[in-house]
N, C-alpha and C positions, 0 to 999 in steps of 0.2 A: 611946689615942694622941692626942697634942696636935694637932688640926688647924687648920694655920697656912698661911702661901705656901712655908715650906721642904716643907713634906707634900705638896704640890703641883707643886714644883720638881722635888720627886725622884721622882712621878710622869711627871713631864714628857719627865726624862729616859731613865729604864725605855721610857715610850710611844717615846723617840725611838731609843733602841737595838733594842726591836720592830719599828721601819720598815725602819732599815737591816739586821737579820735577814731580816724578809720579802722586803725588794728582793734582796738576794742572793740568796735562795735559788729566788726567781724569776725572776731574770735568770741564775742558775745551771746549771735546769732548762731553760730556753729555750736556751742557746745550746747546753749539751749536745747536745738533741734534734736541732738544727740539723746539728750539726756529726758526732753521731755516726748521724743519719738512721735516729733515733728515735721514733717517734709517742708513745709513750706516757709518755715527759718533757715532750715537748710540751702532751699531754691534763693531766699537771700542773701545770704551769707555768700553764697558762687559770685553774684555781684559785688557785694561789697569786697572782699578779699583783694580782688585784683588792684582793686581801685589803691590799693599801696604805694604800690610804685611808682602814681602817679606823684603822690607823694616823697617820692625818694628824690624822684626825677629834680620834682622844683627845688627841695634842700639843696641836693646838686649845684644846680643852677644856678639860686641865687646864692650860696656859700663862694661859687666860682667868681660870681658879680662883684660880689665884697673882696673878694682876691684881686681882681681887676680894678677896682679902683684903688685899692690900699697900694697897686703897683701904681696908676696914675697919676695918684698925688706926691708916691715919692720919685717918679718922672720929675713931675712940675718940681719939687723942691731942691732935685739935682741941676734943674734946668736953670730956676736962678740963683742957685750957689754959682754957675759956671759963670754965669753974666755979670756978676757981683765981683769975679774973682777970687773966688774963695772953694772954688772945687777943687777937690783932690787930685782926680786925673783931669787935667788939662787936657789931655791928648783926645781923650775918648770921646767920640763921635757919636755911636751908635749906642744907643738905650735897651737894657732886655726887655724885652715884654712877653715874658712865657707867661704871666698868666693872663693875658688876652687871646695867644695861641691856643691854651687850654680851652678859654671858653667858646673858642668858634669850635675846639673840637665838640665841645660840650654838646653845643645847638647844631651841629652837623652829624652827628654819631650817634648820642646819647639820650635824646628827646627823640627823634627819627624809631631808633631803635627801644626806647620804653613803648613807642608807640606801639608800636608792631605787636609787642609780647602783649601789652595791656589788650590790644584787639584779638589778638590768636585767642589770649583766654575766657575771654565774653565771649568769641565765637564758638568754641571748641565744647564748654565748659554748656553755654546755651543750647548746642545741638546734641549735645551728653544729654541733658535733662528732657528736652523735648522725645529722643531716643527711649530715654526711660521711661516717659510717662505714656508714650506711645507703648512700648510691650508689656506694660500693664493693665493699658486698651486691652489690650487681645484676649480674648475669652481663654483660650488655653493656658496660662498666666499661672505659673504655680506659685507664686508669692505674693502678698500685697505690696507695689514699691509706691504707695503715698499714703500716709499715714495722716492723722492728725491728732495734736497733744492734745489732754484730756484738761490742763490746766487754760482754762482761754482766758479767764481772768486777770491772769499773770501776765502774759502772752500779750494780751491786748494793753495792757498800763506799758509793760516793755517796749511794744514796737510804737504807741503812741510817743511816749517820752521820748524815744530815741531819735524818732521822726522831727519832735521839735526842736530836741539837741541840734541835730542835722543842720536842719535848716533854717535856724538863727546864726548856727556860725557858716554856714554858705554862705547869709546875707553881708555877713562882717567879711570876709572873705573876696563879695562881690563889692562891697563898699572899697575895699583897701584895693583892689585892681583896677577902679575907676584910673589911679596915680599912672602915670608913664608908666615909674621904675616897677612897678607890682603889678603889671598888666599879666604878665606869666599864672599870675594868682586866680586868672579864671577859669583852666583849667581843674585846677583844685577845687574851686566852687564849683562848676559844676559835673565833678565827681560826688562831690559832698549833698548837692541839691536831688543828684540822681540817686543816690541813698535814702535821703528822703523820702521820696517819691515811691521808693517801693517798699520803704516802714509803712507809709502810709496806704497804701493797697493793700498792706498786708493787715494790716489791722482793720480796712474796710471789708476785707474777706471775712475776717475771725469774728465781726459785727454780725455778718449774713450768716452764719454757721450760728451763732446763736440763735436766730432766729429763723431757725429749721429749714437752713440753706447750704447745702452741706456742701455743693458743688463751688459754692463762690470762692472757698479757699484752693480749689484746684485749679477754678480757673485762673487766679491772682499768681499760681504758681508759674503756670503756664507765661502767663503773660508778662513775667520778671524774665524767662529764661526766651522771650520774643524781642523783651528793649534789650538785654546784653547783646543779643545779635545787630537789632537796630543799633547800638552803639557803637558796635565794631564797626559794623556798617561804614557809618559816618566817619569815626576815627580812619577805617583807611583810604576813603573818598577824601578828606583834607591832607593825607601824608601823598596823594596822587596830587591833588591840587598845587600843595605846598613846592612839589617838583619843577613845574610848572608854571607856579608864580614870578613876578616881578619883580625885583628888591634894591632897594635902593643900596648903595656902600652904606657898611658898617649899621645896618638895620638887622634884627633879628629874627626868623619868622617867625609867628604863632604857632604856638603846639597845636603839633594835629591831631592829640588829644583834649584840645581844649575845645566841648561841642558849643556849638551856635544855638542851639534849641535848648540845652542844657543851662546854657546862660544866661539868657532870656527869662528862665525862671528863676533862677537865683537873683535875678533883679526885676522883679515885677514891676518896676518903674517904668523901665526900657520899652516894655514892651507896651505900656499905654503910651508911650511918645512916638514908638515906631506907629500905634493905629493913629495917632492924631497926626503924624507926618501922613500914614495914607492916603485918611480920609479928606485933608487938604490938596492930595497931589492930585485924588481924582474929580474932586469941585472944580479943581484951579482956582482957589484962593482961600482964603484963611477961615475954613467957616467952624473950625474948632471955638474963634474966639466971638464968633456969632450970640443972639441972643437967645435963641433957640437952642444951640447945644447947650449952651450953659446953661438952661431952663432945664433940659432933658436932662442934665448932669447932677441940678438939685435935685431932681424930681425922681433920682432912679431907685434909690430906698422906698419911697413911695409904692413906686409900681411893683419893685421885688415885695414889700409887703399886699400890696394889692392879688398878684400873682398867686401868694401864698395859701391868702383866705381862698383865693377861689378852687385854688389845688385842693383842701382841708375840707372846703363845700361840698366841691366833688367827690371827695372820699365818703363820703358819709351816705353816697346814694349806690346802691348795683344794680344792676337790671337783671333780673331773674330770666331767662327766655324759656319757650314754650318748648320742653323735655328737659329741663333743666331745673336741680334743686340745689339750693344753699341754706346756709347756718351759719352765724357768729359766733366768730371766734372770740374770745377773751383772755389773753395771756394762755393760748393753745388749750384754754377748756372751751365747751359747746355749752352756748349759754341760747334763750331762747326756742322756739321750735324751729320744725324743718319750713324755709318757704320755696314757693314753686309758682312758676311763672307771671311773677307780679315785682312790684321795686322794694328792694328790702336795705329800711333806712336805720343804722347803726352810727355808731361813736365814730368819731376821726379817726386814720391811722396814727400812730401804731397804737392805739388804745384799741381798737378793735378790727377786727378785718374779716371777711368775708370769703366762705370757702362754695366755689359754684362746681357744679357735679354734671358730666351730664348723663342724666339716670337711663334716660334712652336709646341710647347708643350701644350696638351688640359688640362687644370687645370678644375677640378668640385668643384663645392660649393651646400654645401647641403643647399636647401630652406627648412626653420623648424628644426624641431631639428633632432639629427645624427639617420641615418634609425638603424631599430635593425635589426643585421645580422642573413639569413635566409640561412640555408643549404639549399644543393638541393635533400634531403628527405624529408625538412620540406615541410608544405601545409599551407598557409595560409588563415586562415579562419577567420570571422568574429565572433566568438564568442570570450567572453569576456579574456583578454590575465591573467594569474595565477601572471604575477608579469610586473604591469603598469609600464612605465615609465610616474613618475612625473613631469618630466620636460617637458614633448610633451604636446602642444598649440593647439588644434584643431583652422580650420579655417572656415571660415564663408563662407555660400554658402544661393543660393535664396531658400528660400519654394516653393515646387508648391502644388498651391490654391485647394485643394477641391472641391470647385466650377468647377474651370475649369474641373479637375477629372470627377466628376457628369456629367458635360453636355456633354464630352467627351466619357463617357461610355452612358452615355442612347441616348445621339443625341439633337443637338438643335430644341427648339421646340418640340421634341416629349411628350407622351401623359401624360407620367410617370413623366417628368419634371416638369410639369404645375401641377399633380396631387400633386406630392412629395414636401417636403416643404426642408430644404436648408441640413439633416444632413438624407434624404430619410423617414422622416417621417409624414407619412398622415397627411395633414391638415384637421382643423375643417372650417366652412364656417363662424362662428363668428366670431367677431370684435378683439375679447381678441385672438384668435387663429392666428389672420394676425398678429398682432401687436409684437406675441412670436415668428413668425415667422419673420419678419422682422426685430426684433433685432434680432436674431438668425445668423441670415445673415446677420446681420453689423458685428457681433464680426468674424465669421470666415471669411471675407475680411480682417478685422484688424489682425487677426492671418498672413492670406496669407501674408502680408505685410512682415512678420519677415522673421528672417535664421533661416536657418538649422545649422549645426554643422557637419563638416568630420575632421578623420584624414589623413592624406596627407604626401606621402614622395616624393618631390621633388628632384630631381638632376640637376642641370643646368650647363653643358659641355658648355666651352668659349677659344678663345685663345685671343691674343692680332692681333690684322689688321698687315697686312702688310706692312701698311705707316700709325701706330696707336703708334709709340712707345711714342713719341713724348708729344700727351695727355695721352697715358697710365701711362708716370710720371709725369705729369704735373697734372694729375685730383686729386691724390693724395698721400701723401706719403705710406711710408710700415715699420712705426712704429709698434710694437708688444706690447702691453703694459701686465704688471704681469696678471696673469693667463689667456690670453684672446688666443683663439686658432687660430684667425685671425689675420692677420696687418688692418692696418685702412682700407687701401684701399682694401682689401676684404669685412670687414665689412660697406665698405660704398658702394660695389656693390650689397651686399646679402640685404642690408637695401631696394637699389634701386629697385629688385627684386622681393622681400617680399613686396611692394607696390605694383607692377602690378597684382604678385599672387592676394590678398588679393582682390582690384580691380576686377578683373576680376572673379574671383571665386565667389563676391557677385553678381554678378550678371546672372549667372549662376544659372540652377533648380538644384535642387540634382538630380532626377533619369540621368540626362543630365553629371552630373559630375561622378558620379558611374559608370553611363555606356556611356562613350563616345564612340563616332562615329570615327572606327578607328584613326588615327593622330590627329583628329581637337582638341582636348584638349592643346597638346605639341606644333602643329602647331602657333593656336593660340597666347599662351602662348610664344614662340621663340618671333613673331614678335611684341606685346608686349613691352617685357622685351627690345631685338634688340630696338626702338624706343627710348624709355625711356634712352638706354645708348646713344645713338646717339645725344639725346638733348643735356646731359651732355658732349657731349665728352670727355667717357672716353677712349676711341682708343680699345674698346673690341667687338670680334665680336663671339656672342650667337651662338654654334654650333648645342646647341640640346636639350630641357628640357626635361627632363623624367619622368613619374609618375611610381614611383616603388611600390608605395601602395594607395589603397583609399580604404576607410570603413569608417562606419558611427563612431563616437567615444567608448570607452567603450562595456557597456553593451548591447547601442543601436543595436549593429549587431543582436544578436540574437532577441533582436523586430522588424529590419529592413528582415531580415530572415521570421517570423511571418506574416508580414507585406504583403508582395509577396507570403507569400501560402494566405493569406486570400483575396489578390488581385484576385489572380488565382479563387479561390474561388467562389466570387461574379462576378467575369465575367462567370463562368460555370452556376451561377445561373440565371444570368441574360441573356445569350443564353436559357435556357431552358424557360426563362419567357417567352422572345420573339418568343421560338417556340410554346407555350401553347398562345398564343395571336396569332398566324399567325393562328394555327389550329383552334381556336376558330371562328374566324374571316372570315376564309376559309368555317367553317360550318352554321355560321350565314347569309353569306350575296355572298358567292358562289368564291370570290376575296379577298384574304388578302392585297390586296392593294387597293382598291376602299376603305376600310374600313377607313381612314383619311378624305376621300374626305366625305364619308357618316354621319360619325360623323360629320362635319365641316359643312352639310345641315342642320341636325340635330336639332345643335344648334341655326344655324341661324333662323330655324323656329321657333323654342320654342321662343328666343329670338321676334319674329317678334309677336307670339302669346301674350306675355306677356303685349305687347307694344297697338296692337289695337283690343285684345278681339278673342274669336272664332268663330262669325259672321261674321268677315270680309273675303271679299271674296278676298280679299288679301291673306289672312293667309289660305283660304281653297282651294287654286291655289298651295300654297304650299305643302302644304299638297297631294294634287292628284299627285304631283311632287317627293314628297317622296314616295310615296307608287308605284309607277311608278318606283321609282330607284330602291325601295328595291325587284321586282318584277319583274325586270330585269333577276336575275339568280336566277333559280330552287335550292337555299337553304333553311333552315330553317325558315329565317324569311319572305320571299316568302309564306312557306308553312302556316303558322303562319296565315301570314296578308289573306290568302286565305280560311283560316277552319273558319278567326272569321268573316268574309266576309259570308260565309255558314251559322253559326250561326245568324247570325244576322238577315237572313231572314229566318229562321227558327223562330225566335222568332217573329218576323211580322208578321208571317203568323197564328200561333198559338195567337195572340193577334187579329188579323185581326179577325178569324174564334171566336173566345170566343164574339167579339164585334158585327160579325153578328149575331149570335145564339142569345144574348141579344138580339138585336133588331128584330128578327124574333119571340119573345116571348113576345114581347111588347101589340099587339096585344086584346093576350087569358088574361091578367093583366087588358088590360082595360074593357074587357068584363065581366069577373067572380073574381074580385082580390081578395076574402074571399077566394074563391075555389080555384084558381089558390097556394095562401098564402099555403093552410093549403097541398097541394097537394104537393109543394116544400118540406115543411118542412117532410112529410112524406119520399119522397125520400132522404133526408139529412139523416133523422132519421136510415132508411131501410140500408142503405149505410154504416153508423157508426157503427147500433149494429149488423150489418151482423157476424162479426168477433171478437164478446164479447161472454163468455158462458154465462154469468148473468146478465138480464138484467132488470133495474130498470124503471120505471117512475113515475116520481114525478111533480106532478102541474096539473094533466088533471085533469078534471071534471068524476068522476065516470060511470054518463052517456052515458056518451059519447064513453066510452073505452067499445074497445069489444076486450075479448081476444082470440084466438084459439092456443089451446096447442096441441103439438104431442106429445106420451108421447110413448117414443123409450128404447128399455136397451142399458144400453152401453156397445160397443164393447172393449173387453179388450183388443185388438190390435193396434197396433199404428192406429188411421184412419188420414191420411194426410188431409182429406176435413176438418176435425176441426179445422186446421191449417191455412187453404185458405182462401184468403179477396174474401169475396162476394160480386162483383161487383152490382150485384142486389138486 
């Protein structure tokens, strides 16, 4: 082929019908994805996009090329005008050639440097996506970032077509760069072919997605944003090579965005001639044109049909194994019975297919969140754990009341109860005092009403029935959707589960859930849970719930810890009460058990006194009644009621005798009462200043007083009689 500026021209224009191919089909992909809330048009579209400028590059290029020769023919034309004689300037020696300078800057600067961005952006652009669809992995994930359009119809005829668009003009593309002058044009092919290639994945995905494969479009996505990097890859492994290379003057190098494996497919030709150069270099000699390969060459439709039937054979048989059951599918209905471990022979795929189960297999689902693994040196304690899991739910459990507590420990009806007001603190017998106490005791009923709070590791051990396969697929499917560690139909058993739990836990005391009573927690809880699925029919049957941990939540263990020594506590204090009350009681009244019955007399008399007075000989029947009880046994208050019984006629008797002496001296008053008068008073007088040293009188009549003095030395010794009351 003649290469001239028209061979360049019409380069030029191919490169510029490649741009505007690629821009559509990238701004095609893009708003699809947008608009039909696609991800995995979008994950295309990141590929194709770039691949523009690969395009820009070649216009470039060869537009520069066409500059370049339209300068060197009019070279040659000035060159023999000169020789002819017929040039203008005579003089001039030197030819310009700016546009040859331009184009080495072209392929030095401008292909180098498209490289570079084209690779940044497949790298950058592919570890964006990989980045993304990785934190949408992540369970904590508050957003879904992979979607898929609900149109796949559309979706699928679109990326089909496009794909073939693609890659019929790569092929023309790769045809026209076989030429010298258009060798630059295989980098554009295989840009073009590598679009291809991931219309056509992608539409291999959107196939699997219909046929209840939901993961193949994410993996396809994945796998687009794995070749953009593999392509960067390569593009800057050939801009390192290209450094490096050899070259001869005035040769231009190959873009090193123009890939080798890229190539190869946009000419599927190549690549059968590069395996028959192989397979000849490794014989050492020609044996492509042998009679045997050319036999194996007609014959290879043959075998691919051969191949086929026996693939189509094979589909048509399953082996059922022994705990294993299946069913035929039919365009996803259940056609046929269940079979079980025998060969179950159906239709070829995709007309029919076969779903094998295994029914025997004990699958666990954790109820709550995932238990934290415990070696078996570890001890699990209830103090508070160094590093939480935030994600763990505690669950809701009954309170128990206080109250009941209270009456529990002291006993109903007893003494302490009726005395103790509702948080064991002595009442007042005021109005204001009942009134604090009886709202007192509405708020902690209203407390007892609430939950408590435990954390809880649940296990629930299940298989599928026997004669359950049936509802087992029926109740629900076993879609897995992005980042979710269940299919539906586990998460719609743990939901059903996480109900009964929940259920049944609230109503439930805490010390009851803490410490259950060997099995009955799990027992329980199995038949429950068994129930609830039985409603539903989901063909599952509950083999065994397990509690692998219970504690109070948090911090609460070590106040729950606190809690039970202070329990312990006040029951030691409260046995010691009740033995300082038995002993008491035992010394008061001879029976530490008559002692209820005693008090209960007690009151009733008091109560009977209050009512009709202490004359009534009602109330003093009583009375003889209790003094009679309490007199019963030889204790203390026996002895009591007996000394003040003594006294009392002691004090009768001494009032008795003081009231006869008066009235035995009534008498001598009426007879002489002046003398009688002044006689008393003498003896009062005599009596009083017995035991004064110094004694005064004041008010007598002079006359009248007679004194007589003794007049004694006094003993320097102690004398005790100065001491002594003189009775006389």
């Amino acid at each position: 082929m003649r290469i001239d500026h028209f061979a360049y021209q019409q380069a030029t224009r191919v490169a510029g019908f490649g741009l505007l191919l690629q821009l559509a089909i990238g701004l095609l992909l893009l708003i699809l994805g947008q608009v039909l809330g696609d991800s995995a048009l979008g994950a295309a579209s990141l590929y194709v996009l770039p691949g523009i400028l690969v395009w820009v590059a070649l216009i470039v290029v060869f537009h520069q090329h066409k500059l370049e020769r339209v300068e060197a023919l009019e070279r040659m034309e000035i060159e023999a005008a000169r020789r002819d004689g017929r040039g203008v300037f005579e003089q001039e020696t030197v030819v310009s050639d700016a546009a040859a300078r331009r184009l080495a800057v072209v392929h030095k600067y401008l292909v180098p440097g498209v490289t570079l961005a084209v690779a940044a952006l497949w790298m950058g652009l592919g570890i964006y996506a990989l980045s993304l669809y990785a934190e949408g992995d992540r369970p904590g994930a508050d957003a879904e970032t992979f979607t898929i359009g609900k149109a796949q119809g559309w979706q699928l005829a679109i990326c089909v077509g496009l794909s073939l668009v693609s890659f019929i003009f790569s092929r023309f593309v790769a045809g026209m760069a076989k030429q010298p002058a258009w060798q630059h044009l295989r980098g554009g092919a295989g840009v073009m072919v590598g679009t291809a290639l991931v219309l056509l994945a992608l539409a291999i995905g959107i196939v699997f997605h219909v046929f209840q494969k939901p993961h193949a479009v994410e993996i396809v996505a994945n796998g687009i944003a794995w070749f953009m990097i593999l392509a960067s890859s390569e593009a800057l492994l050939n801009f390192v090579l290209n450094l490096y290379r050899p070259r001869r003057p005035g040769e231009f190098p190959r873009p090193a965005f123009d890939s080798r494996v890229l190539g190869l497919l946009a000419a599927p030709d190549n690549i059968v001639r590069s395996i028959n150069e192989a397979i000849n270099y490794q014989f050492g000699f020609d044996i492509t044109s042998s009679w045997g390969y050319q036999l194996l060459l007609r014959s290879f439709a043959a075998l691919l049909a051969l191949g086929a039937v026996v693939l189509i054979a094979l589909s048509m048989v399953v082996v059922v194994g022994p705990g294993q059951q299946a069913v035929r599918l039919r365009g996803g209905r259940i056609v046929g019975e269940v079979h079980q471990a025998t060969l179950l022979v159906k239709w070829p795929w995709p007309f029919e297919t076969a779903h094998v189960v295994e029914v025997a297999r004990l699958r666990t689902l954790e109820l709550g969140p995932r238990p934290k693994p415990i070696s078996k040196d570890d001890v699990n304690l209830w103090a508070a754990d160094p590093s939480p899991d935030t994600s763990r739910q505690p669950l809701l459990v009954a309170a128990p009341t206080y109250a009941g507590e209270r009456r529990q420990e002291l006993g109903p009806g007893s003494a302490a109860a009726e005395v103790l007001g509702p948080m064991g603190i002595p009442l007042g017998n005021d109005a204001a005092s009942r009134d604090a106490a009886a709202a007192e005791d509405a708020a902690i009923e209203g407390a007892a009403r609430q939950f408590a709070l435990v954390d809880a590791d649940v296990i629930m051990t299940y298989r599928i029935k026997e004669d359950g396969l049936l509802d087992w697929l029926l109740f629900c499917n076993d879609v897995r959707s992005r980042r979710a560690e269940l299919d539906m139909r586990e998460r719609a058993l743990r939901a059903m589960a996480m109900r009964e739990l929940s259920q049944f836990l609230s109503t439930q005391p805490l010390d009851e859930v803490l410490s259950p009573r060997g099995g009955s927690l799990g027992t329980a809880l199995r038949g429950r849970i068994q129930s609830a699925f039985d409603g539903e029919k989901t063909g599952v049957e509950v083999v065994s719930v397990m509690s692998t941990m219970l504690k109070p939540p948090g911090e609460a263990g070590e106040m729950y810890e606190a809690v039970s020594v202070e329990t312990q506590n006040a029951r030691k204090t409260l046995e010691e009460a009740r033995r300082v009350v038995d002993t008491t009681m035992a010394t008061l009244v001879g029976d530490a058990t008559q002692a209820d019955h005693i008090v209960a007399q007690i009151r009733a008399w008091q109560t009977l006194r209050n009512t009709k007075g202490e004359s009534d000989a009602e109330v003093i029947a009583g009375r003889e009644r209790l003094e009679r009880l309490l007199t019963a046994n030889p204790a203390q208050a026996a002895r009591d009621l007996t000394y003040a019984a003594a006294r009392r006629w002691a004090v009768h008797m001494d009032v008795r005798r003081a009231a006869l002496e008066v009235l035995g001296q009534a008498a001598s008053f009426r007879m002489a009462p002046e003398l009688y008068m002044q006689r008393r008073t003498m003896e009062v007088m005599g009596q009083v200043l017995a035991g004064v040293r110094t004694k005064y009188i004041l008010g007598v009549d002079p006359d009248r007083v007679q004194l007589d003095f003794n007049m004694q030395t006094p003993d320097s010794s102690l004398n005790i009689k100065d001491y002594l009351e003189r009775k006389e």
